[in-house]
Every structure is written in structure tokens, then in C-alpha cells.
N, C-alpha and C positions, 0 to 999 in steps of 0.2 A: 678686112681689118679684123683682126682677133676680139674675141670680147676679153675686157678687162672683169680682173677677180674685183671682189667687194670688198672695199675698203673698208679697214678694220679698227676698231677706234681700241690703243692699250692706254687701261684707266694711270697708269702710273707713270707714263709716259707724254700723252697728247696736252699738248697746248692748250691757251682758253682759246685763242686762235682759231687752231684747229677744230676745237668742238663745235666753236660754235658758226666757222663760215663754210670750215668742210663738212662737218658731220649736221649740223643745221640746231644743235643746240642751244634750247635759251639759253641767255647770258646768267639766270641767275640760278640757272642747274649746273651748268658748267661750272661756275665758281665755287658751289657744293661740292661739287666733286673734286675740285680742284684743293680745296682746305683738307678735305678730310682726309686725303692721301698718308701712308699707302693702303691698297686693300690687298686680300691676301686670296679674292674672289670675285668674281660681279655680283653675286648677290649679297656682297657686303655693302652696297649699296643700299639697298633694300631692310636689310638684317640692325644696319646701323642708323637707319631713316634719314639717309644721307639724297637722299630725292625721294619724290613721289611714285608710288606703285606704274602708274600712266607713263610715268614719265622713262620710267625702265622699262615696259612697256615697248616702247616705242624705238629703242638703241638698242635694248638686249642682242637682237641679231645681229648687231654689229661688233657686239663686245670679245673682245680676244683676254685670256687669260691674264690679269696684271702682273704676272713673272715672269711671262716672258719676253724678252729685247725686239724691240722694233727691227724691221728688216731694212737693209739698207737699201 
């Protein structure tokens, strides 16, 4: 069995859904991040105190540029 890539969370794109059953996101960073769409970076997250330092922390690795299109 191949190993699968890490899944990637794009801010402009993922569901609260997705953030928060796939990616393991509280519900109420998710919805921060969800309102304050769009960003034009991931650390506009940060830059805009749109979540907690910890709390970006903790996803950054996960984060994929918010320009660009989800893969199909």
C-alpha cells in the first residue's frame, strides 16, 4: 500500500466540515477562519488575529497557499 501525501487544508476553499472532522479543527477557529475569508496568505491569519498564535501553530503544516484551486 502506497503511503498517502498529507492532506492539505486551502483557507479559501475548506469547509467548516472539513476543518473541523478532517483536519481536527475547533469549531470555533474554524468559524474564524471561515468569516474572515479571503486571505491572500496563511499568515494572514496571524497578521489579521484571525486565530490564536497556538492555534496556527498547530495547522501551519498543513496550510496550502489560499490562491490556489483545490485539486480534484
Amino acid at each position: 500500500m502506497a503511503d498517502q501525501a498529507p492532506l492539505e487544508l486551502i483557507l479559501n476553499h475548506a469547509t467548516l466540515e472539513e476543518m473541523t472532522q478532517v483536519f481536527g479543527i475547533e469549531g470555533s477557529v474554524a468559524e474564524a477562519i471561515l468569516q474572515h475569508r479571503p486571505y491572500e496568505s496563511e499568515i494572514d491569519l496571524l497578521e489579521r488575529g484571525v486565530i490564536p498564535k497556538r492555534a496556527f501553530e498547530q495547522i501551519c503544516w498543513r496550510l496550502r497557499h489560499p490562491g490556489e484551486d483545490p485539486q480534484p
